[in-house]
N, C-alpha and C positions, 0 to 999 in steps of 0.2 A: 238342621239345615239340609238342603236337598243336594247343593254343590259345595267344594272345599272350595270351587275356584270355576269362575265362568270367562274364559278369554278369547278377546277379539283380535282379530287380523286378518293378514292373506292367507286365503287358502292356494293355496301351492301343490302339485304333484312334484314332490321329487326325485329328479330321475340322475342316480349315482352314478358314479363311473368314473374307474382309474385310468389314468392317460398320464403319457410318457413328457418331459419337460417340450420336446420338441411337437409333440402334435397338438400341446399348448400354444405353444410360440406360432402355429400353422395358423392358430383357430384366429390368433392376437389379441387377446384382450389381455388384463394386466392379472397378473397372478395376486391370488391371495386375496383378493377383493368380490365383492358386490359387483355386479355390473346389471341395471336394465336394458334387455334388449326388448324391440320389437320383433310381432308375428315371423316375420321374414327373416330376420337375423338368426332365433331360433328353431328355426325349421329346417335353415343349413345346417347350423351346430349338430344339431340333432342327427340328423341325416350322416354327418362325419362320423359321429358315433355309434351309428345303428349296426357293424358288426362286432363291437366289444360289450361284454358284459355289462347289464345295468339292474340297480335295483330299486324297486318302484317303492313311494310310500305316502302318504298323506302329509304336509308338511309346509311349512312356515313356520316362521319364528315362533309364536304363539299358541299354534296347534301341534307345535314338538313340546312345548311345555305343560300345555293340560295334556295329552299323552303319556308324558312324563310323570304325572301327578298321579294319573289311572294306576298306571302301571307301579306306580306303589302302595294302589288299594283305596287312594282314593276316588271322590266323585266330579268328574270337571263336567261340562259342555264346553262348548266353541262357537262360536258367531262369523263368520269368515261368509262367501261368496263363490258358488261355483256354478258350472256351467251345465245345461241337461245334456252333456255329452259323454261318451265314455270315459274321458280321464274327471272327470264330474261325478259319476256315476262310482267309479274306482272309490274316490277318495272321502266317499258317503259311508263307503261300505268298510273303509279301512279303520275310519274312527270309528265308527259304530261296535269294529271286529274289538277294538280294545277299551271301549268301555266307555266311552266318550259320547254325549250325546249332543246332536247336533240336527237346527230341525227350520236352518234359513231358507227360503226358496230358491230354486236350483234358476239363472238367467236362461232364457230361453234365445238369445242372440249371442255370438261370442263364445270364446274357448276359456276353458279351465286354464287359468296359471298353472307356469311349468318355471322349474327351477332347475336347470342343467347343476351339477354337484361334481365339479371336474377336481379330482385326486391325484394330486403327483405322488413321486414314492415320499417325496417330505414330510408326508403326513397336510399339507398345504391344499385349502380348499377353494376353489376358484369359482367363483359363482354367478351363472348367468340366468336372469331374473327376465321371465315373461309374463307380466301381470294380468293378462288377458283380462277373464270379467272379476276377478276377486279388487279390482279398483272398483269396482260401479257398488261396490258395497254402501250401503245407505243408513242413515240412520232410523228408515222404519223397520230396519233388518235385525237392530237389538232389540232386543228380548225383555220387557220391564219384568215381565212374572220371572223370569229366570234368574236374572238381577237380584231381585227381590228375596231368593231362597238361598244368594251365595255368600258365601265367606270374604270371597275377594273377587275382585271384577282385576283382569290381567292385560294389559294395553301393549301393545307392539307399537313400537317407535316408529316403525316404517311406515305406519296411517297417516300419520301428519302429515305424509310428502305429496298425498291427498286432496282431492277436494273434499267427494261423497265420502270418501273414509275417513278423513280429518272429522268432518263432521259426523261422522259413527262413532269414532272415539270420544268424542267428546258428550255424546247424549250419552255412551253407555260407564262415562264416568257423571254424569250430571243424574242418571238413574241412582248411583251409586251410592252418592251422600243424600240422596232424597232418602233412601233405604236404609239411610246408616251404615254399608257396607264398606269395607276398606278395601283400597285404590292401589294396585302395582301396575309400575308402569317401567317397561327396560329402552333405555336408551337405542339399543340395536344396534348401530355401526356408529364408529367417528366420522362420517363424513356426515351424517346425519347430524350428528351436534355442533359441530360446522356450520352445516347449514341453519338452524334452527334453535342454537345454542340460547337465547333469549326465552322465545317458547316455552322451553325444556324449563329452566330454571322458575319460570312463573307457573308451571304445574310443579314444580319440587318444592314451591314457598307456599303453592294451595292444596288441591286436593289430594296429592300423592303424599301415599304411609309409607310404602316401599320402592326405594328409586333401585333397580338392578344396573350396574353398568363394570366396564372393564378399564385396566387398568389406562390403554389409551382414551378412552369416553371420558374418562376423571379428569387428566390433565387435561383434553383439550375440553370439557365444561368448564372447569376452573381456572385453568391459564399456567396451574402450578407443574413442578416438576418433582415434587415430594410426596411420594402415595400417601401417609400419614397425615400429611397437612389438608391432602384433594379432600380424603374418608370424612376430616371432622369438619373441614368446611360447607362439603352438602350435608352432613349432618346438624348444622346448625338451621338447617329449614325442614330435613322431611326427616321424619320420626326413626326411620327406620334405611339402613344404607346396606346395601353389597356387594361389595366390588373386589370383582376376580381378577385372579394375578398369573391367569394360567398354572404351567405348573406348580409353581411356588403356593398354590391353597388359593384363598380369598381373604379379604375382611369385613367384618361385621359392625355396622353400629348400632346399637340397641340402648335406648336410656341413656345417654352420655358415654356410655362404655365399646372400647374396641373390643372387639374380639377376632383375634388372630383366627385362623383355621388352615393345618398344615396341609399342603396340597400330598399327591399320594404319586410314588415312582410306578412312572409305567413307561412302557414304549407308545409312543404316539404312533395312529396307523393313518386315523382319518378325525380331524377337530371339529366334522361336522356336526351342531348342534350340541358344543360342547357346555354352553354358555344357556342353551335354552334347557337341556337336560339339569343343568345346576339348579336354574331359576324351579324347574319342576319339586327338586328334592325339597329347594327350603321352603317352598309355597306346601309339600304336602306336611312339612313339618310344621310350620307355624299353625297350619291350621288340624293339628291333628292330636295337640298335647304334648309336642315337644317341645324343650327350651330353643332361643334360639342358637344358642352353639350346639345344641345337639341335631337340631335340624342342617346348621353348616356343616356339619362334619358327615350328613349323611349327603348333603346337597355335593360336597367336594368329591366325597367316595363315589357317587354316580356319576358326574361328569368325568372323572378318569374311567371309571368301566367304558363309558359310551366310545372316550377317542380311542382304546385298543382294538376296535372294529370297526367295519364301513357302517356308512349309515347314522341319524341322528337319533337312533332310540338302540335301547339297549338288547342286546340277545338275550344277552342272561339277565332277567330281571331280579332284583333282590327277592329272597324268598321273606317270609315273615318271622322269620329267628333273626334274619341279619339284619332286620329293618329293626327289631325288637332290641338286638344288642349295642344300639344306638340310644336309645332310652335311658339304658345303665351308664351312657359314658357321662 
C-alpha cells in the first residue's frame, strides 16, 4: 500500500499561545471550547496577541493525526483546502517538512484557515476557529488514486457542519468501500454530536470500521451515563470503538472484546491535540502489524507525551526502539 492512512479535513494554521485567565476573559469567548469565528473577529484576536509568543504549525483535527502517523514512520497524505497565500503556502510546506503528502489545489480567492490555540496556565485549550477557504473544500478535491493505495480513509467530524465539505467526506468515504478500504471516522467535539447525533449513528451502523470519540462524545451519542455501557453499545454497530478517558487511558472495542488501556501520569501543559495525537498512534498501529491493545497502549503513551508540551504534535518523537518495545507488550 502506498498510504497507512489518507485523511480529510480543515486545513487550519495554528497559531498557539499562552494567555493569562483574565486576557481570556478580555477576548470573551468561553473557555475550553470550540468557537467559530469570522475574518473580522479573528483579526482582532490575533492582533491582541501579536506581542506574546506564538507557535505556528500545519493543523486541524485531521492533519494533526496523519502527522501523527508520519511521525511514527508511517505513510499518511491529507486532503484538506488552502489558500495561495502565505499562511497557504506555510502550511504546504510544513506537511510536506514531516512527511505527509498533500497535493489539493491551493484557492486562488480567500484566506487560509487559522485557528487561535489560547493556553491558560490549566493546561485548558480555548479555541478560536477561522475557516476561511478549507470550508470550500469539494468533493472533486479527493483524491480516488490516493484512496485507492490506503489502508484507511480518516474523516473529521467537523465536515459535516459543511455543505462542500459534508459532501467531501462523504465521496471520500463512498471512494472508500468502492476500493475496499476501511473507514475512520472521530466524532470531534460534543457539540457536534449534538448537533448531528442522528448522522453520526447512521455512519456508525454503515460504512464506519472505526468510530474515535471521548468520553463526553459517548454519553451525549448514547444518552448513557455509564462509560462501559456507552463503549458496547456503539460497539454493537461499528466493528471497531475508541474512546478516551483522558487521563484515566482509553477503551477499546475490538471483536466483542473491551480492552482497558491505562492512561500514563504526567503533568498536563497544553491538551492541544491530545485526542488527534491518540487517533494517530492507533491508526499507525492497526495499520502496521500491531495488535490492537498494543497499538492502544502506544496510541495512550503519545497522547500523554504531546499534552506535557505546547503545541498538537509531539517534540520528542518516539524513536524506533520505543515504538518497537511496544510490539513486545
Amino acid at each position: 500500500m502506498k498510504y497507512d492512512v489518507y485523511g480529510v479535513g480543515n486545513a487550519l494554521v495554528d497559531i498557539q499561545t499562552q494567555v493569562t485567565d483574565a486576557l481570556l476573559s478580555a477576548i470573551q469567548f468561553d473557555k475550553g471550547i470550540m468557537t467559530l469565528v469570522g475574518d473580522e473577529q479573528q483579526t482582532s484576536v490575533l492582533q491582541k496577541l501579536s506581542d506574546l509568543p506564538q507557535h505556528l504549525c500545519a493543523g486541524g483535527s485531521a492533519a494533526n493525526t496523519v502527522v501523527g502517523v508520519s511521525d511514527f514512520g508511517g505513510k499518511a497524505a491529507f486532503c484538506g483546502k488552502v489558500a495561495a497565500d502565505a499562511r497557504g503556502e506555510f502550511f504546504l510546506a510544513d506537511m510536506r517538512n514531516v512527511g505527509v503528502n498533500m497535493s489539493v489545489p491551493a484557492a486562488s480567492i480567500g484566506p487560509t484557515g487559522t485557528c487561535a490555540v489560547l493556553i491558560t496556565p490549566d493546561a485548558q485549550r480555548t479555541m478560536l476557529t477561522n475557516l476561511g477557504v478549507s470550508s470550500t473544500l469539494t468533493p472533486d478535491d479527493v483524491q480516488e488514486d490516493e484512496i485507492r493505495n490506503a489502508q484507511y480513509v480518516y474523516i473529521e467530524g467537523y465536515l459535516l457542519t459543511g455543505g462542500t465539505t459534508k459532501d467531501a467526506a462523504y465521496r471520500a468515504m463512498e471512494l472508500a468501500q468502492k476500493h475496499q478500504v476501511k473507514i475512520a471516522f472521530t466524532a470531534s467535539d460534543p457539540f457536534l454530536v449534538n448537533m448531528i447525533r442522528d448522522e453520526i449513528w447512521q455512519l456508525i451502523e454503515g460504512p464506519v470500521d472505526l468510530f474515535f470519540c471521548n468520553e463526553l462524545e459517548a454519553k451525549s451519542l448514547t444518552g448513557k451515563d455509564d462509560i462501559i455501557e456507552c463503549a458496547h453499545l456503539i460497539h454493537q454497530h461499528a466493528d471497531n470503538v475508541a474512546l478516551t478517558l483522558g487521563a484515566q487511558g482509553s477503551l477499546i472495542m475490538h471483536e466483542g472484546q473491551a480492552i482497558a488501556i491505562e492512561g500514563a501520569s504526567v503533568t498536563a501543559l497544553d491538551t492541544t491535540g491530545a485526542g488527534d495525537m491518540y487517533a494517530g498512534g492507533l491508526l499507525y498501529g492497526v495499520t502496521n502489524g500491531m495488535t490492537w491493545k498494543q497499538a492502544g497502549h502506544l496510541a495512550s503513551q503519545a497522547a500523554a507525551r504531546v499534552v506535557t508540551q505546547l503545541g498538537a504534535r509531539m517534540a520528542r518523537k518516539f524513536t524506533r526502539a520505543e515504538i518497537d518495545t511496544f510490539r513486545d507488550a
